[in-house]
The first five atom37 places (N, CA, C, CB, O) and aatype in JSON, in Angstrom:
{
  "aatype": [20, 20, 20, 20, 20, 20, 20, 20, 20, 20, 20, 20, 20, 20, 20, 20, 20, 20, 20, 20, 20, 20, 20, 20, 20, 20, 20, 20, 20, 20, 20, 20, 20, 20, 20, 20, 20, 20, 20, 20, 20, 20, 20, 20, 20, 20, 20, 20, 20, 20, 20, 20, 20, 20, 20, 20, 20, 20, 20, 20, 20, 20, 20, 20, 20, 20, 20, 20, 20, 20, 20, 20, 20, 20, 20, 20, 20, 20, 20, 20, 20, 20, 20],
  "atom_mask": [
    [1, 1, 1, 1, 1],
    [1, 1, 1, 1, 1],
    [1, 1, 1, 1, 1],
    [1, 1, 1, 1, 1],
    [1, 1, 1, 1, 1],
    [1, 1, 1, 1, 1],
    [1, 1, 1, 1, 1],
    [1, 1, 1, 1, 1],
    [1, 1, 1, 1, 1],
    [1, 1, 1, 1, 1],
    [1, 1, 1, 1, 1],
    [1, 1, 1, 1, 1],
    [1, 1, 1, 1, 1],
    [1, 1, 1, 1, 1],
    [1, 1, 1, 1, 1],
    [1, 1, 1, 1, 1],
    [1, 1, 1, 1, 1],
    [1, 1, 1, 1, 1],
    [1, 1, 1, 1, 1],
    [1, 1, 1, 1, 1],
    [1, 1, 1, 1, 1],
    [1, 1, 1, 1, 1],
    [1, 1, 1, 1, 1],
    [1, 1, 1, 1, 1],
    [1, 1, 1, 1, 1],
    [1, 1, 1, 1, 1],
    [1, 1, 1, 1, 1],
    [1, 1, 1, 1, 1],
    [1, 1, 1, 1, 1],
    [1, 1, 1, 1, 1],
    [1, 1, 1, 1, 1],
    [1, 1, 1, 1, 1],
    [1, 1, 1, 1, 1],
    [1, 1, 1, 1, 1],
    [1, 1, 1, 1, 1],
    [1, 1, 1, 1, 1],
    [1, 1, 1, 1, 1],
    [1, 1, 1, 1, 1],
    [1, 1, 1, 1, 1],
    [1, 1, 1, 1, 1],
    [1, 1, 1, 1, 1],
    [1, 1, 1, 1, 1],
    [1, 1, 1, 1, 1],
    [1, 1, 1, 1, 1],
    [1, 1, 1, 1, 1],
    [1, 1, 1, 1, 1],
    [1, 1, 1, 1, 1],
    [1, 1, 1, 1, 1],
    [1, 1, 1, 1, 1],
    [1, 1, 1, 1, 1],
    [1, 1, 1, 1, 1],
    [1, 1, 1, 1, 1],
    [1, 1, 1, 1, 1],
    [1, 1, 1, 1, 1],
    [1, 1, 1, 1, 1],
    [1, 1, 1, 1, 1],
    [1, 1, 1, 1, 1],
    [1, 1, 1, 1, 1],
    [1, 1, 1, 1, 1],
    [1, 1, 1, 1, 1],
    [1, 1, 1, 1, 1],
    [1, 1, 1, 1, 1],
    [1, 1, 1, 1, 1],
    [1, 1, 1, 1, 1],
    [1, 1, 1, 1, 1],
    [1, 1, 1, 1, 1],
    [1, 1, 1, 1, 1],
    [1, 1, 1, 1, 1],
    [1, 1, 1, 1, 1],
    [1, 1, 1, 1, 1],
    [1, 1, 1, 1, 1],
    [1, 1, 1, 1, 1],
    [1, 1, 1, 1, 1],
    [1, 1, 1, 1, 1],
    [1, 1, 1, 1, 1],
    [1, 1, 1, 1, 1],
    [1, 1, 1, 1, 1],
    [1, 1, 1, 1, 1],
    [1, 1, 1, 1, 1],
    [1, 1, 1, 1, 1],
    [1, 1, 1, 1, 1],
    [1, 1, 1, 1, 1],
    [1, 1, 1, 1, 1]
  ],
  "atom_positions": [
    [[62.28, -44.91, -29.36], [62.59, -44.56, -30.73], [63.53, -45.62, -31.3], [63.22, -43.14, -30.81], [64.6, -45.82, -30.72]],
    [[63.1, -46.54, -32.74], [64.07, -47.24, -33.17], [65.33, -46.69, -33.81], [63.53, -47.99, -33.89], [65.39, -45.52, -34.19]],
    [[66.24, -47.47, -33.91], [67.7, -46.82, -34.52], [67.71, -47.82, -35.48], [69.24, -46.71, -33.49], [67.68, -49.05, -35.37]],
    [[67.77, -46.92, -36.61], [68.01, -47.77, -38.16], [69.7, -48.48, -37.8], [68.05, -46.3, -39.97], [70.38, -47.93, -36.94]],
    [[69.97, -49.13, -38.19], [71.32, -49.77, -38.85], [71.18, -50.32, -40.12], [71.9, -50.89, -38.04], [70.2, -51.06, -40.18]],
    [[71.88, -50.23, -41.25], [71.62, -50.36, -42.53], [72.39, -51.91, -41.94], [72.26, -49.12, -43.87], [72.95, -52.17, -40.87]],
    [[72.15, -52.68, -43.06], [72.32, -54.07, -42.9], [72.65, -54.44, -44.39], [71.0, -54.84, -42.25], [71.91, -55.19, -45.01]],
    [[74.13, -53.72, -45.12], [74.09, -54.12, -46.31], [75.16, -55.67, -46.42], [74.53, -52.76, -47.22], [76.03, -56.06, -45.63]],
    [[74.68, -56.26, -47.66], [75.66, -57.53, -48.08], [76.92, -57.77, -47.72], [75.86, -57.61, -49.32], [77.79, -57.12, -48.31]],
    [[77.37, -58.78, -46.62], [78.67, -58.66, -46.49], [79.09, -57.83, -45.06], [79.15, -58.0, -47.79], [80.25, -57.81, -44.64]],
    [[78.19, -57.28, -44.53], [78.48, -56.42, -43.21], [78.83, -57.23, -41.91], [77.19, -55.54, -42.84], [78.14, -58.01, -41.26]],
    [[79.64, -56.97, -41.8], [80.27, -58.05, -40.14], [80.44, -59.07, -40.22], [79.52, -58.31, -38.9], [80.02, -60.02, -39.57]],
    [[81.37, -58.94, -41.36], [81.79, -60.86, -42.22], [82.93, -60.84, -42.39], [81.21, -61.42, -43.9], [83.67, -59.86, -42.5]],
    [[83.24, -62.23, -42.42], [84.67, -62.24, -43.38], [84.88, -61.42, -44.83], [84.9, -63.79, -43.82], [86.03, -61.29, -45.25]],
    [[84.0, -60.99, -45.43], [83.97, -60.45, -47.13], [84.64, -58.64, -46.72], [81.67, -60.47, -48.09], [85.52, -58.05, -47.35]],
    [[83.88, -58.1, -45.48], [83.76, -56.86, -45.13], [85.65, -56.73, -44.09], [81.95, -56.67, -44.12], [86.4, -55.77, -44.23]],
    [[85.89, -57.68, -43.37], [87.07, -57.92, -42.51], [88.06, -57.5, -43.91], [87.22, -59.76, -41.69], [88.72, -56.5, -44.19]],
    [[87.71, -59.14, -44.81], [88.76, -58.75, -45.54], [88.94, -57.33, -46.63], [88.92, -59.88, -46.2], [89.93, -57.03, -47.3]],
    [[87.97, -56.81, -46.56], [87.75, -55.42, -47.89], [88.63, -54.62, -46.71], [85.56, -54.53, -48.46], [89.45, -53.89, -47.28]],
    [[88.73, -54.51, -45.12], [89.01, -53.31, -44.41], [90.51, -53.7, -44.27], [88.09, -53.02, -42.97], [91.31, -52.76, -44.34]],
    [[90.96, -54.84, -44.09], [92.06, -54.98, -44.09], [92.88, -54.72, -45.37], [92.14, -56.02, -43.62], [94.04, -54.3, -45.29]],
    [[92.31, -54.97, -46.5], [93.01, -54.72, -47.88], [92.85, -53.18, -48.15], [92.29, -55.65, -49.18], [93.49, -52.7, -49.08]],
    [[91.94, -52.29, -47.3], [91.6, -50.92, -48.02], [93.01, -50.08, -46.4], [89.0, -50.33, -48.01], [93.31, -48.9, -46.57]],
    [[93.63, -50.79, -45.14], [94.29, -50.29, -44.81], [95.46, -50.77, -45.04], [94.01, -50.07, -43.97], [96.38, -50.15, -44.51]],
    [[95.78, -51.79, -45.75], [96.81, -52.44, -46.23], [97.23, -51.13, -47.74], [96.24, -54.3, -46.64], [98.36, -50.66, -47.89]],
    [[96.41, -50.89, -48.37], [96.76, -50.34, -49.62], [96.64, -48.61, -49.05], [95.57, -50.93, -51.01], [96.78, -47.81, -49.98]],
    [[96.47, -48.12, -48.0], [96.49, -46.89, -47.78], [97.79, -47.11, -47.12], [95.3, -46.23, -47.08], [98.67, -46.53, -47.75]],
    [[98.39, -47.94, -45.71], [99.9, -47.94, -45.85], [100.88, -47.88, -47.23], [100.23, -49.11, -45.25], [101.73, -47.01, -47.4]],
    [[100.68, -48.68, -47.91], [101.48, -48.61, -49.29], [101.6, -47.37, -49.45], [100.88, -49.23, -50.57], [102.65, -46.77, -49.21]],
    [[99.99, -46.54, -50.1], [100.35, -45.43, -50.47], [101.08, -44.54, -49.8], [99.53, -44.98, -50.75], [102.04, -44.09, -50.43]],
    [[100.86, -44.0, -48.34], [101.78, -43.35, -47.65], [102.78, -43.93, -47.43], [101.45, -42.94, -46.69], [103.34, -43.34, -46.51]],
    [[103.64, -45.21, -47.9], [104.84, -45.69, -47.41], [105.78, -45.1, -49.14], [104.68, -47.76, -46.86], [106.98, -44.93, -49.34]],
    [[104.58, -44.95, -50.08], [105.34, -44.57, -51.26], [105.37, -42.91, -51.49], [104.67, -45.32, -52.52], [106.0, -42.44, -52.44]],
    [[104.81, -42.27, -50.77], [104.77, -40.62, -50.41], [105.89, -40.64, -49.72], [103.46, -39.93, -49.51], [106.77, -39.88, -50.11]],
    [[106.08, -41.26, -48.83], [107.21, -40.79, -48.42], [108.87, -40.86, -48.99], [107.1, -41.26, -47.39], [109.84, -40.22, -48.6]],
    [[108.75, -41.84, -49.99], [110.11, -42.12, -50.61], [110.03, -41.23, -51.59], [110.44, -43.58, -51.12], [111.13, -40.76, -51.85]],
    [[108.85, -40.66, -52.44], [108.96, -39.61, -53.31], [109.37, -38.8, -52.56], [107.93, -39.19, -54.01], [110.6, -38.68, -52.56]],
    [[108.62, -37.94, -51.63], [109.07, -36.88, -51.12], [110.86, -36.61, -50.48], [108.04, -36.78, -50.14], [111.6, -35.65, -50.26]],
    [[110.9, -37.76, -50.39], [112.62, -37.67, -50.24], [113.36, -37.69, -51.56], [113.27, -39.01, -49.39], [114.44, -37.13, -51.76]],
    [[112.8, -38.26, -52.28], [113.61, -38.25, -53.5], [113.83, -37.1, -54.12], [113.15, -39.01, -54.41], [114.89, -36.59, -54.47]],
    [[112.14, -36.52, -54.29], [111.95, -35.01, -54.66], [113.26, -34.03, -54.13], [110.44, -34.44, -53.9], [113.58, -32.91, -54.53]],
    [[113.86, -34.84, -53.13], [114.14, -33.4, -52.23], [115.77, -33.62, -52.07], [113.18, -33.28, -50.39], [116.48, -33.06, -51.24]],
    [[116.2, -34.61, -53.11], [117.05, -34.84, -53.26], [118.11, -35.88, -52.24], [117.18, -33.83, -53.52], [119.32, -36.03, -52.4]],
    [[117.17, -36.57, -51.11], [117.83, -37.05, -50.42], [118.07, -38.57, -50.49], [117.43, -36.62, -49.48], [117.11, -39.34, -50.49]],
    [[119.31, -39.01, -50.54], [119.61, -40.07, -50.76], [118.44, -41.71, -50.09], [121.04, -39.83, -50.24], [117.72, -41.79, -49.09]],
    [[118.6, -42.26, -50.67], [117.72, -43.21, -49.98], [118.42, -44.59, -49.57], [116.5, -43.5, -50.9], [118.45, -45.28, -50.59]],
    [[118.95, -45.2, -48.59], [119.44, -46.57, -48.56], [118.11, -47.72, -48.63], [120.36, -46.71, -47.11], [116.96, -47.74, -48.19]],
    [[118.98, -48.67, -49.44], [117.93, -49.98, -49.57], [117.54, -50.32, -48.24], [118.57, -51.38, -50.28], [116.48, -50.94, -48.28]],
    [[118.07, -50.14, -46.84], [117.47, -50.76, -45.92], [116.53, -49.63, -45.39], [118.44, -51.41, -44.95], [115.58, -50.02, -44.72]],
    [[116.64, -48.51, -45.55], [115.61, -47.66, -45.49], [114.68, -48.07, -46.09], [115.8, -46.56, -45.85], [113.74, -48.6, -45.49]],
    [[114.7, -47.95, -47.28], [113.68, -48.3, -48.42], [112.73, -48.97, -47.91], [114.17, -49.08, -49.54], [111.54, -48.68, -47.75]],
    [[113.56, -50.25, -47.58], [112.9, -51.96, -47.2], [111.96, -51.63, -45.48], [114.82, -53.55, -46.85], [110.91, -52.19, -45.14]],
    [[112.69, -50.65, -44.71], [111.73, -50.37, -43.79], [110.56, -49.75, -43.99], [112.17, -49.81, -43.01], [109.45, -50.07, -43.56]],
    [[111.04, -48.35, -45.05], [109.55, -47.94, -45.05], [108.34, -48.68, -46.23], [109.64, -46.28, -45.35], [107.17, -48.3, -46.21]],
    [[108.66, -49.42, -46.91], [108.03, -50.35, -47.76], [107.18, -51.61, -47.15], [109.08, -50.83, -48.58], [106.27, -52.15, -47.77]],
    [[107.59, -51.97, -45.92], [107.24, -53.09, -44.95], [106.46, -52.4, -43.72], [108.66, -53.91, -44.41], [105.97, -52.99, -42.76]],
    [[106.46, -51.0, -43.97], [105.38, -51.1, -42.86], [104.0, -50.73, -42.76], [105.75, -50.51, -41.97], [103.5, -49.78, -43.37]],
    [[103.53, -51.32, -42.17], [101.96, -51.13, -42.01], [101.32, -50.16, -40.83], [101.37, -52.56, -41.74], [100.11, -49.93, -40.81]],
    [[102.08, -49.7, -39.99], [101.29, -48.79, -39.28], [101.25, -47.94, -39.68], [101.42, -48.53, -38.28], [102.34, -47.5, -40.06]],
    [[99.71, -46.89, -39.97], [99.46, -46.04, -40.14], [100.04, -44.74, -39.47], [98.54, -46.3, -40.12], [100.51, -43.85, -40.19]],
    [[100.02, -44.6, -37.93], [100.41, -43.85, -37.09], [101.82, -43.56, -37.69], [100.28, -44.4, -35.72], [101.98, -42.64, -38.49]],
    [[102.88, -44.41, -37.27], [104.18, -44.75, -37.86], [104.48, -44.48, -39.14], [104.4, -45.96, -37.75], [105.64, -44.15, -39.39]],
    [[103.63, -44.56, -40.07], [104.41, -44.42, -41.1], [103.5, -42.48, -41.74], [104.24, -46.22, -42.29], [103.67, -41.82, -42.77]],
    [[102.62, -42.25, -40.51], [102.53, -40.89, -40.72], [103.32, -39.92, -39.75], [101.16, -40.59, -40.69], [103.13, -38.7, -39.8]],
    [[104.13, -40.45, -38.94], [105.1, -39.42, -38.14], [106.69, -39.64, -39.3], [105.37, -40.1, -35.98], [107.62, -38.87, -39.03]],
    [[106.87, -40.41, -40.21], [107.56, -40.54, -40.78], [107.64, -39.52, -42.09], [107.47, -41.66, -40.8], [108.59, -39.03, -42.71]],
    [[106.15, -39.43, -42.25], [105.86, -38.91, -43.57], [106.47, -37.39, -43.52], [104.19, -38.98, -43.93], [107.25, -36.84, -44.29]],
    [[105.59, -36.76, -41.91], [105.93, -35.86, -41.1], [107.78, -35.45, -41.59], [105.56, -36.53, -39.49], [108.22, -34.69, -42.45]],
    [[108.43, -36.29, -40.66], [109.82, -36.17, -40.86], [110.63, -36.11, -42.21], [110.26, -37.13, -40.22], [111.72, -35.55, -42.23]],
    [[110.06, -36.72, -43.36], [110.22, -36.89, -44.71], [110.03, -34.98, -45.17], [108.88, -38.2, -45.39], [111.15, -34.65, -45.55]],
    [[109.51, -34.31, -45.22], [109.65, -33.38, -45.39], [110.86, -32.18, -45.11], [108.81, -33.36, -45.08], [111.08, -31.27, -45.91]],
    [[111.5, -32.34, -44.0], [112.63, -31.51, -43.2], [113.92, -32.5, -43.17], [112.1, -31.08, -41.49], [114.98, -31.89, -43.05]],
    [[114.05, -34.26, -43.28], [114.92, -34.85, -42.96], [116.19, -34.48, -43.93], [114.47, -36.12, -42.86], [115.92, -34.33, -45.13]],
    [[117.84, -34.28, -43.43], [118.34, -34.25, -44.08], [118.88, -35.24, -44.91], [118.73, -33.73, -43.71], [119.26, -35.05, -46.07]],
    [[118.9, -36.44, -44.23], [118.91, -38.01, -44.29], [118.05, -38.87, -44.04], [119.64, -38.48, -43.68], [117.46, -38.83, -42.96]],
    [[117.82, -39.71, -44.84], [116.75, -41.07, -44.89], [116.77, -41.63, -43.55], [117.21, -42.38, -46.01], [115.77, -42.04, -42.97]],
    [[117.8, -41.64, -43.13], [117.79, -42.48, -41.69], [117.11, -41.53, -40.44], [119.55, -42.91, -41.21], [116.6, -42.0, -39.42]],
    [[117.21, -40.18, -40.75], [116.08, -39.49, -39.6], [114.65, -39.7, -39.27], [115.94, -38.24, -39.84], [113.95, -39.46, -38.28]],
    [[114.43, -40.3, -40.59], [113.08, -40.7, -40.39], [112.75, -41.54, -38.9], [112.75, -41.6, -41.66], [111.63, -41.42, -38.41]],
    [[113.7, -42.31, -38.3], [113.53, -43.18, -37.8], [113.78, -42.59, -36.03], [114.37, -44.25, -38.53], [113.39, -43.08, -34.97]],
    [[114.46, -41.56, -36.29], [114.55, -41.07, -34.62], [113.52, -40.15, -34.29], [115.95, -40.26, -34.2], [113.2, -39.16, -34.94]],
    [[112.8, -40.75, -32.74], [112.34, -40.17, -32.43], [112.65, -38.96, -31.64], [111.88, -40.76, -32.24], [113.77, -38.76, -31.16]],
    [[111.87, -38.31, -31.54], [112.15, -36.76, -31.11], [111.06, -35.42, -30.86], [113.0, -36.29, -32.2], [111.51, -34.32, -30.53]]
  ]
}
């Protein structure tokens, strides 16, 4: 039995590399900027070097156990201990 694979423009290229890297590049952003609302929302202070950490990072994982902690933290800097 054959197995279709669609074979559209750009598939397993540099054009497609770079669309996946820019589409997880801009989904970090967004969750790196959920999380500074949600602290803000919640009244909790934010330091610029906080800021500058969660603004600079790109792991997904990481910056969703953060997001996690952003909800309950009493301080910006909890984000960062693990636990």
């Amino acid at each position: 039995m054959a197995t279709y694979t669609p074979n559209f423009p750009g598939s397993k290229t540099i054009v497609e590399e770079s669309w996946l890297e820019g589409r997880a590049k801009g989904q970090a952003e967004g969750k790196a900027e959920d999380i500074l609302r949600i602290l803000e929302v919640r009244g909790v202070e934010i330091p610029d070097s906080v800021r500058e950490r969660v603004i600079e990072c790109t792991d997904l994982d990481v910056l969703g156990a953060w997001f996690d902690r952003s909800l309950s933290a009493a301080h910006a800097e909890e984000l960062f201990v693990e636990g």
